[in-house]
C-alpha positions in Angstrom: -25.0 12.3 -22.5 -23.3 11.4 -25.3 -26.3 9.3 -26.4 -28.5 12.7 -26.3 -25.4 14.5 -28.6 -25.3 11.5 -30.8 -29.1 11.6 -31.8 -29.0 15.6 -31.4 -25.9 16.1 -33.7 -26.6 12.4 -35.6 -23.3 11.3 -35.7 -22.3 8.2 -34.5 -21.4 8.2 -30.1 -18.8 5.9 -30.1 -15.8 8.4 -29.8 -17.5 10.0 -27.0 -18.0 6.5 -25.2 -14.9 5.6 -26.1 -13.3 8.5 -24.4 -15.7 8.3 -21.3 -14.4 4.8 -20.7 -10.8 5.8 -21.1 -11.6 8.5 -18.3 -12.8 5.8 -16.2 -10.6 3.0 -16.5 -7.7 5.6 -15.8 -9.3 6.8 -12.6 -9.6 3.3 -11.4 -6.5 2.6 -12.2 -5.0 5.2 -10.2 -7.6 4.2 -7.4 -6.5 0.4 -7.1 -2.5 1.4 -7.3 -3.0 3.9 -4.5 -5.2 0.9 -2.5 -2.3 -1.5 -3.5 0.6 1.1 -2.1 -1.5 1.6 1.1 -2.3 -2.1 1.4 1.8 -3.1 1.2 2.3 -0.4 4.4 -0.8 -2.0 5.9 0.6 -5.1 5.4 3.8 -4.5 7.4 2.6 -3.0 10.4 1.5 -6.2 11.4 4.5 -7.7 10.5 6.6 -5.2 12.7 4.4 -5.7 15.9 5.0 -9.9 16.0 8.2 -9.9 14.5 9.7 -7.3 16.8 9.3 -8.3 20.0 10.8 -11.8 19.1 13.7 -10.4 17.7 14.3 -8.2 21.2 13.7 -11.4 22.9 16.2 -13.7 21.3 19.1 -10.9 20.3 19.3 -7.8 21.9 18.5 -8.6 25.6 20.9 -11.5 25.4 23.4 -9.1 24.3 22.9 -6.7 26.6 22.2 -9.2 29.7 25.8 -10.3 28.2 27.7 -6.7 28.5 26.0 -6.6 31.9 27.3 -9.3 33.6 30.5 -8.1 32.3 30.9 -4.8 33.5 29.3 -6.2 36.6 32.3 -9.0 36.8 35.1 -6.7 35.5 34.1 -4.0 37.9 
């Protein structure tokens, strides 16, 4: 398009270009920060699910296993 205004209007098309490619690097630039933001959530989902259960595992079911048997004891 701006090649067909250029040789229409004969004046030179690099403004037009110029601004076409500003349009389009903005637009993937937005694109590839809202991938990036989505990826790092992605990212810790998986995270959560292995971590999560080993962390239950080695602290809080001690714990509790531990109040347990002392209310059971006490009582």
């Amino acid at each position: 398009m701006a090649w067909r205004a250029a040789l229409t209007a004969g004046v030179s098309p690099a403004a037009l270009v110029d601004r076409a490619a500003d349009v389009l690097r903005d637009g993937e630039s937005r694109r590839v920060e809202t991938a990036l933001a989505r990826a790092g959530v992605l990212l810790v989902l998986p995270l959560g699910i292995c971590f999560l259960p080993g962390f239950v595992a080695t602290t809080v079911v001690p714990v509790v296993l531990q109040l347990l048997h002392g209310f059971a004891g006490s009582g």
